[in-house]
N, C-alpha and C positions, 0 to 999 in steps of 0.2 A: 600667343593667343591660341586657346587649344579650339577644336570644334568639335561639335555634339552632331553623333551620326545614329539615326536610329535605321535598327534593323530588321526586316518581316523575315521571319521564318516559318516554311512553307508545315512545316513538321510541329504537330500539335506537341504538347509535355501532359504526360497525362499524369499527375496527384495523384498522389495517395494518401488517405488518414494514414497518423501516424498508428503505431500499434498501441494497444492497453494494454497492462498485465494487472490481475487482480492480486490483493495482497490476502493472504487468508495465516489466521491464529492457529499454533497448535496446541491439542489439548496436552496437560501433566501431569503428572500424580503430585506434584512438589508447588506448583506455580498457584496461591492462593486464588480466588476468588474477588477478591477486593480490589488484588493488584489487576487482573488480568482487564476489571472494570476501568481501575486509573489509568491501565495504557491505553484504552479504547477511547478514552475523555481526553487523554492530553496529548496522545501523539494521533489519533484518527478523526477528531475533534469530535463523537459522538455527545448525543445529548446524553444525559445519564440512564434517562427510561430504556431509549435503544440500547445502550451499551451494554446493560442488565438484561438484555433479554439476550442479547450476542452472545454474552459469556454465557448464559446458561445451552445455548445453540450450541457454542465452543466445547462446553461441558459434558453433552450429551452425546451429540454428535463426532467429535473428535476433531474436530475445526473447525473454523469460523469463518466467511469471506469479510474483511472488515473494509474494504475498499478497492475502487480500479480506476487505476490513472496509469499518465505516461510512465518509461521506465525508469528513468531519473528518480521521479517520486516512490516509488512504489520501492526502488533500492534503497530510496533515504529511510524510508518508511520500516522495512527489512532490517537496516542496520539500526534504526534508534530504539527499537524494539529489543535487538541485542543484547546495545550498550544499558541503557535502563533498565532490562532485567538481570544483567549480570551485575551491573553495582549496587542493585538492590539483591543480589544473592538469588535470584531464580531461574531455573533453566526454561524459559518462554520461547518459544520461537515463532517467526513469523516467516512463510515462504512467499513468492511470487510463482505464478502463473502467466505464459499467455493469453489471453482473452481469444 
């Protein structure tokens, strides 16, 4: 028979948020228009309106922030951008940031 012993400790744990890193598009001379919209719609789930006006942001500006989340996400986020623009043949990239 085991026993259940609980513990007060005098010394607080102070939390902390975890951190965020933004994901941000970079602009191409090669990476279509169309597509840079279909990655924004299907890997950052934007609606189509936003997404059109982020590429033309991405387009102008020479980057896009397309989202900030935990790091986990934001590396999956990174790599899927990658892998879908390299097997559709385009050099796209996506970096992360700390926030």
């Amino acid at each position: 028979m085991s026993k259940i012993f609980e513990v007060e400790f005098e010394k607080k744990v102070k939390l902390q948020k975890p951190k965020k890193f933004k994901v941000y598009l970079i602009n191409d001379n090669q990476t279509t228009m169309d597509f840079v919209v279909d990655v924004l719609i299907n890997i950052f789930k934007k609606a189509p309106i936003d997404a059109n006006q982020l590429m033309l942001d991405i387009h102008n500006k020479g980057r896009g922030l397309c989202g900030i989340y935990s790091y986990e996400i934001a590396k999956t986020k990174e790599i899927e951008v990658k892998q879908y623009a390299k097997a559709e043949g385009f050099p796209l990239k996506a970096t992360i940031e700390e926030e």
